[in-house]
GUVO-293020 format. One line per 3 residues: number of its first residue (from 1); for each residue z, y, x of N, C-alpha, C. Coordinates in steps of 0.2 Angstrom, whole numbers, padded with zeros to 4 digits. Each point is the difference from the previous one (the first is absolute). Layout:
BEGIN
NUM> Z:Y:X:Z:Y:X:Z:Y:X  ...
REM end
This chain:
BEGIN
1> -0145:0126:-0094:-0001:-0004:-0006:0007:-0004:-0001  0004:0002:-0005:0005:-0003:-0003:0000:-0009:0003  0005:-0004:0002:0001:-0006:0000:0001:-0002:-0009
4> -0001:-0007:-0002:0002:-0003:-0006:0008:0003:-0002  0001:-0002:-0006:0006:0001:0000:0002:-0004:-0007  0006:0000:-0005:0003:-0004:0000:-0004:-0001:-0008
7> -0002:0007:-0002:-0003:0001:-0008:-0008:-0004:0003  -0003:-0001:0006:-0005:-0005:-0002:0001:-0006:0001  0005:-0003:0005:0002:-0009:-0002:0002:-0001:-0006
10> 0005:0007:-0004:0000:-0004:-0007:-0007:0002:-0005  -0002:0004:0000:-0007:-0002:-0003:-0005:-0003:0002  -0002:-0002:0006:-0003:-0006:0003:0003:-0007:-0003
13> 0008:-0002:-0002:0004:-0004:0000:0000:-0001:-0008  -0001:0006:-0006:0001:-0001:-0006:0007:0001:-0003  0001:0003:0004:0009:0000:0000:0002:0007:0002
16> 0006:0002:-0004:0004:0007:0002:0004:0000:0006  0000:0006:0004:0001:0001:0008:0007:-0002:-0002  0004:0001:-0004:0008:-0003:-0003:-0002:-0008:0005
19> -0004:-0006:-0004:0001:-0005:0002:-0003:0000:0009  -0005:0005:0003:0000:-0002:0005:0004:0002:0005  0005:0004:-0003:0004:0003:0004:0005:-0007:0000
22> 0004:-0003:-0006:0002:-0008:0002:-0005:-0004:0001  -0004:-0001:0002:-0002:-0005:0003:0003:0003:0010  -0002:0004:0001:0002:0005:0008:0007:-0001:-0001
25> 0003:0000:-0003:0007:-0001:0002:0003:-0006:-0002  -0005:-0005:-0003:0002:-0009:0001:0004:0000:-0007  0001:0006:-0006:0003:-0002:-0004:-0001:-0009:-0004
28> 0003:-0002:-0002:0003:-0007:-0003:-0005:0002:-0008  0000:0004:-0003:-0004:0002:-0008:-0006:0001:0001  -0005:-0005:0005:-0005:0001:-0001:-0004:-0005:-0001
31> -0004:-0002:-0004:-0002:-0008:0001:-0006:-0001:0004  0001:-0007:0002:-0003:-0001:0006:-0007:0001:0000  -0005:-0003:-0005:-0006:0003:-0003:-0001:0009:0003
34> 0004:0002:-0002:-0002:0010:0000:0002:0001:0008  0006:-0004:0002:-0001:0002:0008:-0005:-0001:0005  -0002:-0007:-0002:-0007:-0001:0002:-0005:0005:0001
37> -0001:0003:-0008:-0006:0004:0000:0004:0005:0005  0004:0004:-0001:0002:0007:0005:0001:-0003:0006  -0001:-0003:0002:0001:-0005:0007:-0006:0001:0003
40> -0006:-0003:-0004:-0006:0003:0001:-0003:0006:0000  0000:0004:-0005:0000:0005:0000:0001:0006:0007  0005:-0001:-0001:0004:0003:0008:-0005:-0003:0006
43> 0000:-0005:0001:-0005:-0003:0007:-0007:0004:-0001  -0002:0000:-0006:-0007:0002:-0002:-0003:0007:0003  0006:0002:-0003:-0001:0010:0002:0003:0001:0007
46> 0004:-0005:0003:0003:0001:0004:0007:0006:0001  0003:-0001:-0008:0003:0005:0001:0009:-0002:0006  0003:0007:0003:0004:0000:0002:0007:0003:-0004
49> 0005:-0001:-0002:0005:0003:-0004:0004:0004:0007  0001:0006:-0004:0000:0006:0004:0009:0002:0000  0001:-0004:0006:0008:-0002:0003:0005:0007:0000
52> -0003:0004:0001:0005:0006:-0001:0003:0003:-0008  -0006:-0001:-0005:0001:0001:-0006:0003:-0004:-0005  0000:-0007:0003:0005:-0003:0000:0007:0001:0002
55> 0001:0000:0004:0006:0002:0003:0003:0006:-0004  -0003:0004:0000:0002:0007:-0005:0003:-0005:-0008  -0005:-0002:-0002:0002:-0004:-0005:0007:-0002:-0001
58> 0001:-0007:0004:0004:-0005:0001:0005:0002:0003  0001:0004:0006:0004:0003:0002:0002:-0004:0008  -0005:-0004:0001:0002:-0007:0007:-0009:0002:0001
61> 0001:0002:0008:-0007:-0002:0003:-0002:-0008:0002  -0006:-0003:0002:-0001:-0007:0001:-0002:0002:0005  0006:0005:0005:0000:0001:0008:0006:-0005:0004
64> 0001:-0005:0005:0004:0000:0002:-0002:0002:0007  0009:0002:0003:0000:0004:0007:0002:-0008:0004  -0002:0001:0006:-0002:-0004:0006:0004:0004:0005
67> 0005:-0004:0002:0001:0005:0010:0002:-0007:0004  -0004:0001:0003:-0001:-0005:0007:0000:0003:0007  0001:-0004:0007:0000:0002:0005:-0007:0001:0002
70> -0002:0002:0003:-0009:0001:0002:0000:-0005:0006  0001:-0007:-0003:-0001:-0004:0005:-0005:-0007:0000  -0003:-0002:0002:-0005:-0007:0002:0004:-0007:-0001
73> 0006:0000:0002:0003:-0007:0000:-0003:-0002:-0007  0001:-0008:0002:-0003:-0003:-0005:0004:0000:-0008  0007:0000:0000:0005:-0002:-0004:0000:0007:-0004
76> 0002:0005:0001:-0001:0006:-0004:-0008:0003:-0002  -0005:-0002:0004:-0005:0001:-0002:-0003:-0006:-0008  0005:-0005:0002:-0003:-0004:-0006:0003:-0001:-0007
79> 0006:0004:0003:0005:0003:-0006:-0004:0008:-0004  -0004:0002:0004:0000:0005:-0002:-0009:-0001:-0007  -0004:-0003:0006:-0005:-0004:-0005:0002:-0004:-0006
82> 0004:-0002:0000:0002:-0005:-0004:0003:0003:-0006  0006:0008:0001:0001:0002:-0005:-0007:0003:-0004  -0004:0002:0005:-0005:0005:-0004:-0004:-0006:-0004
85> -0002:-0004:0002:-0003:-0005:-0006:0005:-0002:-0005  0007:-0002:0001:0003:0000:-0007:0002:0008:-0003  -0001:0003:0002:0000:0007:-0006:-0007:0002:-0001
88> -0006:-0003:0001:-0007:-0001:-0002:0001:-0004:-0007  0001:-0007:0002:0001:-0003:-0006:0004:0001:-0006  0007:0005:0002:0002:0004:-0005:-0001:0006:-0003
91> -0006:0001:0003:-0004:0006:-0004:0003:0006:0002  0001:0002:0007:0006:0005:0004:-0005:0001:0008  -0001:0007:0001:-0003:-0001:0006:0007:0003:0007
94> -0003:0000:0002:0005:0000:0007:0001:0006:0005  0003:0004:0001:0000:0006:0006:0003:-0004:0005  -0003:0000:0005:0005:-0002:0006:0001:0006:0005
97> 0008:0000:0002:0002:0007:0004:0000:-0004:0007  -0004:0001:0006:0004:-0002:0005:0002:0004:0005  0003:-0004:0000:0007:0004:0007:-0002:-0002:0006
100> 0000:0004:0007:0001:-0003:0007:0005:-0005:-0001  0007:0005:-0003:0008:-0004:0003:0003:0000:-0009  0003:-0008:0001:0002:0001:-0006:0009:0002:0000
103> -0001:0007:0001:0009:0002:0001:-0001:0007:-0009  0004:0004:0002:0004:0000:-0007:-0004:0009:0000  -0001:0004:0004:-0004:0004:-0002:-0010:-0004:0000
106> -0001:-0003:0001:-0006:-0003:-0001:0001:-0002:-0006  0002:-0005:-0002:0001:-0002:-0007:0002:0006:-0004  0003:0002:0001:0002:0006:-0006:-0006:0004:-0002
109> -0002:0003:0006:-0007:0004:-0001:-0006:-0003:-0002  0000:-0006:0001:-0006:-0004:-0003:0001:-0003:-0009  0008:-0001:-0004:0000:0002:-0005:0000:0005:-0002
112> 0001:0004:0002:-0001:0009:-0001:-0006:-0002:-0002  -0006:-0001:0002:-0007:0003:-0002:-0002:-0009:-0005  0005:-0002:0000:-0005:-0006:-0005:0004:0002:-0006
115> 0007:0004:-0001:0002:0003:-0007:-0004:0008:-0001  -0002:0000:0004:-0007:0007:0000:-0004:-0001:-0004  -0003:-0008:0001:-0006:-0001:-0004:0004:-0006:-0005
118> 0005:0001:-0005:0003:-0003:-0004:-0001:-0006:-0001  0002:-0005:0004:-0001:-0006:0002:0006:-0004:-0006  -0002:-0004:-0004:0005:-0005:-0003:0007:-0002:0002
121> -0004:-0002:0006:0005:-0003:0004:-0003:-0001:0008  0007:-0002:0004:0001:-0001:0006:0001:-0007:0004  -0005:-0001:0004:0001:-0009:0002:0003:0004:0009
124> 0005:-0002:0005:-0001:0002:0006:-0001:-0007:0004  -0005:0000:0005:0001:-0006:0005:0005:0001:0004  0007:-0002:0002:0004:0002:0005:0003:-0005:0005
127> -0003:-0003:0003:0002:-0004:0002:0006:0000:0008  0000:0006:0001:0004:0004:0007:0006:0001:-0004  0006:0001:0004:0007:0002:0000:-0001:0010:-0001
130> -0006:-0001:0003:0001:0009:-0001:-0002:0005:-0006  -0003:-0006:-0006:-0002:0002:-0007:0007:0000:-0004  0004:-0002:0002:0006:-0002:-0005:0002:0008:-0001
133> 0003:0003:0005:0002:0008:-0002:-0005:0004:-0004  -0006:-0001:0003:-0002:0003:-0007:-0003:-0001:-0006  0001:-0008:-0001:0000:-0004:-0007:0008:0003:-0003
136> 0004:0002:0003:0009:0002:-0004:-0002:0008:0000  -0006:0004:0001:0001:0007:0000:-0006:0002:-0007  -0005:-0004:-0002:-0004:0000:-0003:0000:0003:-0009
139> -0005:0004:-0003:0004:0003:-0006:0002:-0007:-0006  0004:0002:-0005:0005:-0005:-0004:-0006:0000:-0005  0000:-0005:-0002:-0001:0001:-0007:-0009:0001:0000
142> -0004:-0006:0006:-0006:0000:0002:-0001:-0007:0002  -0006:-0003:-0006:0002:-0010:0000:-0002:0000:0007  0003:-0003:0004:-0002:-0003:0007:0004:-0007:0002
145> -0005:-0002:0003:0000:-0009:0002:0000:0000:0008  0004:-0002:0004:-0001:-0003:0005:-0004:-0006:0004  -0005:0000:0003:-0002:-0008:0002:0001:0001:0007
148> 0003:-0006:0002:0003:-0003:0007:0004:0004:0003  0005:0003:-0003:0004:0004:0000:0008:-0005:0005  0007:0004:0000:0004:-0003:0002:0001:-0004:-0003
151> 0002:-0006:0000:0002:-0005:-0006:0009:0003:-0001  0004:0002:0004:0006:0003:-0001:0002:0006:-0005  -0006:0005:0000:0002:0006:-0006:-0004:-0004:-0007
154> 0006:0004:-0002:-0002:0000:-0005:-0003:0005:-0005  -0006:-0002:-0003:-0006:0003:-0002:-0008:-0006:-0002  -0001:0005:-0008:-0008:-0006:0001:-0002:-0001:0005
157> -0002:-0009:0002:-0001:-0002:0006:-0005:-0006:-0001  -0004:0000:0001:-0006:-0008:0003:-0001:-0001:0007  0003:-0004:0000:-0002:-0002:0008:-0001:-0007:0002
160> -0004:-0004:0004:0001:-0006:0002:0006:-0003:0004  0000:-0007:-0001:0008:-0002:0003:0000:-0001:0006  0001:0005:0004:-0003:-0002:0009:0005:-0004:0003
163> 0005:0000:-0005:0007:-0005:0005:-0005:-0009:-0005  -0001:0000:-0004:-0003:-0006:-0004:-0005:-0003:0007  -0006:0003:0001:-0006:-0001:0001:0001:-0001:0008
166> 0006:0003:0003:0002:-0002:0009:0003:-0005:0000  0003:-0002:-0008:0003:-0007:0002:-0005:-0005:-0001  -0005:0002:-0005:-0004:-0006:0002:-0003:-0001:0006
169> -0002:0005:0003:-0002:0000:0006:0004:-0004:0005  0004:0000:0002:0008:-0002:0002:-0001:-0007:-0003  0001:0000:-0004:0002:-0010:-0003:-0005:-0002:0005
172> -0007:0002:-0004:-0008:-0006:0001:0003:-0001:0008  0003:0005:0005:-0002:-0001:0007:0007:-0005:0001  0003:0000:-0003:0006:-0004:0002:-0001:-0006:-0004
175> -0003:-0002:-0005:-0002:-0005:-0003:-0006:-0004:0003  -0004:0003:0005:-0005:-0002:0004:0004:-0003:0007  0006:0001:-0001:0006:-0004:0006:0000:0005:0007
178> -0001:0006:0000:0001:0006:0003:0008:-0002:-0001  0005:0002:0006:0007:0002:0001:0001:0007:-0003  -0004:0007:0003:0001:0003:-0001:-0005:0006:-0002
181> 0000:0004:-0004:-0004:0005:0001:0001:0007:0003  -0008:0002:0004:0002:0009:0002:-0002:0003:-0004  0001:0005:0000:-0002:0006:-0006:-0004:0006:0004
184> -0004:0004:-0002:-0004:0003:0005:0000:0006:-0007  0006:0005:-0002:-0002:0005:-0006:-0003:0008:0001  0000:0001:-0004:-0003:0005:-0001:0005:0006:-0001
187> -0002:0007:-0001:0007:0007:0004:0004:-0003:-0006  0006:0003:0004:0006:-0002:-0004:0001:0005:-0005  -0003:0005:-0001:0001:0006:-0004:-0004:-0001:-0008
190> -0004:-0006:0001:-0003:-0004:-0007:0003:-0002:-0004  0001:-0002:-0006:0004:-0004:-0004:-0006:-0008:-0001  -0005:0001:0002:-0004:-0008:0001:0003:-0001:0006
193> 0002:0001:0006:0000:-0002:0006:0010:-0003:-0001  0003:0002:-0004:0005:0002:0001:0004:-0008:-0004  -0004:0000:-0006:0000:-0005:-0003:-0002:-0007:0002
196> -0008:0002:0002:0001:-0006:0006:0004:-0004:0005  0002:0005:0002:0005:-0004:0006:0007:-0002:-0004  0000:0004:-0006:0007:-0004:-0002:-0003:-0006:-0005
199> -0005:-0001:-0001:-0002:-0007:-0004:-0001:-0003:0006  -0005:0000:0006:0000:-0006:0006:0006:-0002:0003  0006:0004:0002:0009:-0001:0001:0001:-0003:-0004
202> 0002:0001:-0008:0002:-0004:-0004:-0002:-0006:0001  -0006:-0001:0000:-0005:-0006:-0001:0003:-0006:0007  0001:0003:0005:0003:-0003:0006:0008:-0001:0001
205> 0003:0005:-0003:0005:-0005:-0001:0004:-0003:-0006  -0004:-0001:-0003:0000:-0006:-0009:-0002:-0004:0004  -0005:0000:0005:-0001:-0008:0003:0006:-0002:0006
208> 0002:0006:0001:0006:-0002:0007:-0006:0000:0005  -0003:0005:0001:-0006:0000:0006:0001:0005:0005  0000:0002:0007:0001:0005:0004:-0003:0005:-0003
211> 0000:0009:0002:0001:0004:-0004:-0003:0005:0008  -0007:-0003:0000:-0002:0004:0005:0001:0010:0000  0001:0004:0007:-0002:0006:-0001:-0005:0000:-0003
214> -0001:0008:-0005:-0004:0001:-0003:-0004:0004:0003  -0007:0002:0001:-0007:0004:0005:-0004:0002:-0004  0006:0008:0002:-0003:0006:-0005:-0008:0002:0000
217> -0004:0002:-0004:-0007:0001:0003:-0002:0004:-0008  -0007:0004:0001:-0001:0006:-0005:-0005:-0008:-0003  -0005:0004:-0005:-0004:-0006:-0003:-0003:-0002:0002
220> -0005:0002:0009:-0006:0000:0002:0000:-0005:0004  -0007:-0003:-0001:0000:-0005:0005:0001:0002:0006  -0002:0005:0003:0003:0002:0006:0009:-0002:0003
223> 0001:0001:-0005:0008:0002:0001:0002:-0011:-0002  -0003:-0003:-0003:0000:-0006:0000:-0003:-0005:0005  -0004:0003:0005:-0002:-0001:0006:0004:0000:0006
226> 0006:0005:0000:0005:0003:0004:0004:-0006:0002  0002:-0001:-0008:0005:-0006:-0002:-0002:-0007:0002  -0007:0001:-0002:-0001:-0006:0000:0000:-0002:0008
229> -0001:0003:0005:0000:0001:0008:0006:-0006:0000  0002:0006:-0002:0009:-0003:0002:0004:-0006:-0002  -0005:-0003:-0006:0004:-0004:-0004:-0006:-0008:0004
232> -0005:0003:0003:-0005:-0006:0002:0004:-0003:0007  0004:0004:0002:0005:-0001:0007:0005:-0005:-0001  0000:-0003:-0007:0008:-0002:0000:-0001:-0005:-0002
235> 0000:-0006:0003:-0002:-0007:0000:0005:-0003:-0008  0006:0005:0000:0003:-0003:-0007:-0003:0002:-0005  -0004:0002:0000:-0005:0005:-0007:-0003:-0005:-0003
238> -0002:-0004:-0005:-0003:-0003:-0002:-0002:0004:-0011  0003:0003:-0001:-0001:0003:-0007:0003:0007:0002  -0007:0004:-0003:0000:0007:-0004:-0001:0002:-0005
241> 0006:0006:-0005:-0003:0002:-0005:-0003:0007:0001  -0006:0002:-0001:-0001:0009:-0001:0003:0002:-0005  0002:0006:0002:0000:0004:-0007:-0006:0003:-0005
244> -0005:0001:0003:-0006:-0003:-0004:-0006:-0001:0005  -0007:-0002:-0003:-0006:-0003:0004:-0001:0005:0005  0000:0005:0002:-0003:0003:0004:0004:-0001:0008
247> 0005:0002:-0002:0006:-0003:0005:-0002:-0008:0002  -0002:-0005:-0005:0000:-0007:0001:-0006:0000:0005  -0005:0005:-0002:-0008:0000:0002:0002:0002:0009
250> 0005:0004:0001:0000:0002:0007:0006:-0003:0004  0004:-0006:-0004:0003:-0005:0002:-0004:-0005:0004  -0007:-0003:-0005:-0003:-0005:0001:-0004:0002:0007
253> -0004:0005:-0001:-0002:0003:0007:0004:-0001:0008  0006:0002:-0002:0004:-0002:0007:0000:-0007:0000  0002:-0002:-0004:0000:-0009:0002:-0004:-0004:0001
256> -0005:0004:-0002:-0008:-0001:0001:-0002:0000:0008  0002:0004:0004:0001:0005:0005:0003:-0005:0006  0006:-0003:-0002:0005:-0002:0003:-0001:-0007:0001
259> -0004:-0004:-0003:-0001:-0006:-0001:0005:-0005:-0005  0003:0005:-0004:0003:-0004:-0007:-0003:-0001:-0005  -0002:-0006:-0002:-0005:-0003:-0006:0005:0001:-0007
262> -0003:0002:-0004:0004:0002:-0008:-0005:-0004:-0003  0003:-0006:-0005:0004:0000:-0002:0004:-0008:0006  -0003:0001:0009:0000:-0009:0000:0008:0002:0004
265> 0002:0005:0003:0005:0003:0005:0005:0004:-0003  -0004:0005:-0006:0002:0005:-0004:0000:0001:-0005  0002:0001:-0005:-0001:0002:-0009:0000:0006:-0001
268> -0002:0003:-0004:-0001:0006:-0001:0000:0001:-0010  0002:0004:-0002:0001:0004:-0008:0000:0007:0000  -0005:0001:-0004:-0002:0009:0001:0005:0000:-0009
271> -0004:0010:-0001:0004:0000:-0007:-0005:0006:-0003  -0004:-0002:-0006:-0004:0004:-0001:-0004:-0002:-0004  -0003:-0006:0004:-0007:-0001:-0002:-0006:0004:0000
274> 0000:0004:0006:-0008:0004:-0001:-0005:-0006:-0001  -0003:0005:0000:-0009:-0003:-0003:-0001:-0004:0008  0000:0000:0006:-0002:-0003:0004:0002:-0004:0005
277> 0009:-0002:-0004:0005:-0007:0002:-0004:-0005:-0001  -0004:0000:-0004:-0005:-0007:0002:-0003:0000:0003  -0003:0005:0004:-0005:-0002:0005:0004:0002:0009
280> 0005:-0001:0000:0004:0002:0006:0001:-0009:0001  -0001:0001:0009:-0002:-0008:0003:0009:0001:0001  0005:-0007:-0001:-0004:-0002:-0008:0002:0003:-0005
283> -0003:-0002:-0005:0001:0002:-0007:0008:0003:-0002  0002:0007:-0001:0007:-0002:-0001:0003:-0001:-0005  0006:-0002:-0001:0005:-0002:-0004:0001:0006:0001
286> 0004:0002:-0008:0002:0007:-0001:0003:-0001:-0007  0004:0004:-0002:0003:0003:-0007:-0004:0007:-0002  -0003:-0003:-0008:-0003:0005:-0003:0004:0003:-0006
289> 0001:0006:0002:0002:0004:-0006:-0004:0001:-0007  0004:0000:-0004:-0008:0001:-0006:0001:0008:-0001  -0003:0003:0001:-0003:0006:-0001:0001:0003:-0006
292> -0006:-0002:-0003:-0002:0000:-0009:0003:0000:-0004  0008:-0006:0003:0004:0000:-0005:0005:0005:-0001  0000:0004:0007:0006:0005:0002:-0003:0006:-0003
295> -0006:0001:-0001:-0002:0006:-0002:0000:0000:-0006  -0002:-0007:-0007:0000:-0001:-0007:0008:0001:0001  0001:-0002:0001:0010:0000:0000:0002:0007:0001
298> -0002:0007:0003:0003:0004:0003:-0005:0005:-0007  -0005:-0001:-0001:-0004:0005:-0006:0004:-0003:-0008  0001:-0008:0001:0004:0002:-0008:0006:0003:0002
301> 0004:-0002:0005:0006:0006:-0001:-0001:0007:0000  -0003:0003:0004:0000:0006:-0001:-0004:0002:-0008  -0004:-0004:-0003:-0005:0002:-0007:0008:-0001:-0006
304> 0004:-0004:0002:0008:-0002:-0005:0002:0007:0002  0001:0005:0004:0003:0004:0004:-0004:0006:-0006  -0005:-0001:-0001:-0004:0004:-0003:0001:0002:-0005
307> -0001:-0007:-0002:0002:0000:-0008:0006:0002:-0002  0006:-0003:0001:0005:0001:-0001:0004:0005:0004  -0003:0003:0006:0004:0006:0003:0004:-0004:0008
310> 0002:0003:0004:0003:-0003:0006:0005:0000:-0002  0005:-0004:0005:0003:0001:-0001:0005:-0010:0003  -0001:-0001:-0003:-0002:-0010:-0001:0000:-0002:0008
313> 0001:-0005:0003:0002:-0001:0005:-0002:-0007:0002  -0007:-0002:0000:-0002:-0008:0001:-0002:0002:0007  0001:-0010:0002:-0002:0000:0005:-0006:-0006:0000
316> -0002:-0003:0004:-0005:-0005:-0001:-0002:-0002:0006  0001:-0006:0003:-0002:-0004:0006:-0004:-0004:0000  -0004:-0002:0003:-0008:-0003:-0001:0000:-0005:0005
319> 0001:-0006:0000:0000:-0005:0007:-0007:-0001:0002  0001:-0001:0005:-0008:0000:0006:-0002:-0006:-0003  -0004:-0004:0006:-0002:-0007:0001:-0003:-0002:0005
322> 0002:-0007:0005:0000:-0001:0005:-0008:-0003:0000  -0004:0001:0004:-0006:-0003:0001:-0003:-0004:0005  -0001:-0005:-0001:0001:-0004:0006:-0009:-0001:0002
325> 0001:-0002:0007:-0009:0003:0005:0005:-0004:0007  -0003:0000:0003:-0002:-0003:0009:0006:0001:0003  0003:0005:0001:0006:0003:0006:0007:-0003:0000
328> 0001:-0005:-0005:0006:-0004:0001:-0001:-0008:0001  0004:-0004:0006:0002:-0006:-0002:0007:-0001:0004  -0001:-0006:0000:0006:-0001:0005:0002:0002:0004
331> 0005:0000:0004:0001:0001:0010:-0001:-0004:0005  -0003:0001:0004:-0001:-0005:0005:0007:-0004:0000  -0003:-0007:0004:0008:-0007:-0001:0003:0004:0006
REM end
């Protein structure tokens, strides 16, 4: 049995498939009265407008391609969520390509099969040093948008401002009368981990404040556990910033461990904001990236790109916001 189709919402509707075909495509020549009724109409029968036959039509499918790393962190999985909701809201559904490793035959092969299935366009999440080569190898003349890309190449880019968002990080603990801050980052082959440590440095010497080594570590709380060992050892330690919460989470553990009380001995600022920085004893202070805004920001550029063809060169930076919770006061007298 056949599904509805477009000849019985307009006759259910009272109206020529001409007008329910602008109503489906949001034409501006329809008065509001009749879109209503096709509005209805369509809910009634429940009909579905058949995307492929469209695209023959129009000549643009309402496909966009996805290539992401195939990973759990928090930061790229809420980037990746977050695009798929705003190209829902734009009436665009989503392929997501994942890659184990984001290097330049992974990428290349994974837009291979999203211009397979003739994708409008291209969003990449690239947040590693090893996506750059093959973002420069990639076919011309294919709308593609960058998120969390290098902030130094030049190419469609949205990313948040991690050198911004370190420095709030950074002031709040020095403005809490901290001397100085340690920094506990994340791999250096990140362009979020990268940027952090040059907004925390900046931040420290704008105030004229000691410029601790930096303590390398991957995202994982484990790996912020390590650190945090070694930084519970050192009676000068009184503020730390993570490079994001889960490192902060296996900071607090060691200090926890070692007999340093956070916020009464130590300060702590994660960078994140997961869903569970509130309930971490105590509560963390952290910087939140907006998300939502990076992915509406990264769908209208690449939807420009569509429209009018690639080629056009924006960039777009989305400032965090610092969150304030338990894990920061003063230093001990």
């Amino acid at each position: 049995m056949r599904g509805p189709a477009m000849t019985d919402v307009a006759r259910l509707a009272g109206v020529s498939h001409q007008t329910v075909s602008r109503v489906l495509n949001d034409h501006p020549n329809v008065r509001e009265q009749t879109r209503v009724r096709v509005r209805a109409a369509i809910a009634e029968l429940g009909y579905r407008p058949n995307r492929a036959a469209r695209a023959l039509v129009t000549g643009r499918s309402q496909l966009i391609g996805v290539v992401a790393q195939n990973s759990t962190l928090y930061g790229p999985a809420s980037l990746l969520a977050a695009l798929e909701q705003a190209a829902a809201s734009a009436g665009f559904a989503v392929s997501v390509g994942s890659v184990s490793t984001l290097d330049r035959r992974s990428i290349s092969a994974a837009v291979e099969r999203h211009l397979d299935h003739r994708v409008a366009g291209i969003v990449v999440i690239a947040p590693v040093a090893s996506a750059d080569e093959a973002l420069d190898h990639l076919p011309h003349g294919v709308p593609l948008v960058t998120v969390d890309g290098d902030p130094a190449r030049e190419a469609a880019l949205v990313t948040v401002d991690q050198a911004a968002g370190a420095g709030l990080a950074t002031r709040h603990l020095l403005d809490a009368g901290h001397r100085t801050v340690w920094h506990v980052s994340g791999p250096a082959d990140w362009f979020d981990s990268a940027g952090r440590v040059e907004g925390w440095r900046s931040a420290l010497r704008a105030a004229g404040a000691e410029v601790p080594p930096v303590l390398s570590a991957d995202w994982s709380a484990a790996s912020g556990y390590r650190c945090g060992q070694m930084l519970a050892r050192m009676p000068e330690v009184t503020a730390i910033f993570a490079a994001n919460d889960h490192l902060a989470l296996g900071v607090l553990r060691a200090l926890s461990e070692r007999g340093r009380r956070v916020p009464e001995e130590i300060s702590v600022v994660g960078f994140d904001d997961v869903p569970e920085a509130a309930y971490f004893i105590p509560p963390l202070t952290t910087v939140r990236p907006d998300f939502d805004a990076v992915a509406r920001a990264g769908l209208a550029m690449l939807l420009r790109q569509i429209e009018a063809g690639p080629g056009v060169v924006e960039r777009h930076t989305i400032a965090p916001t610092l969150v304030h919770r338990s894990s920061v006061a003063a230093p001990p007298a």
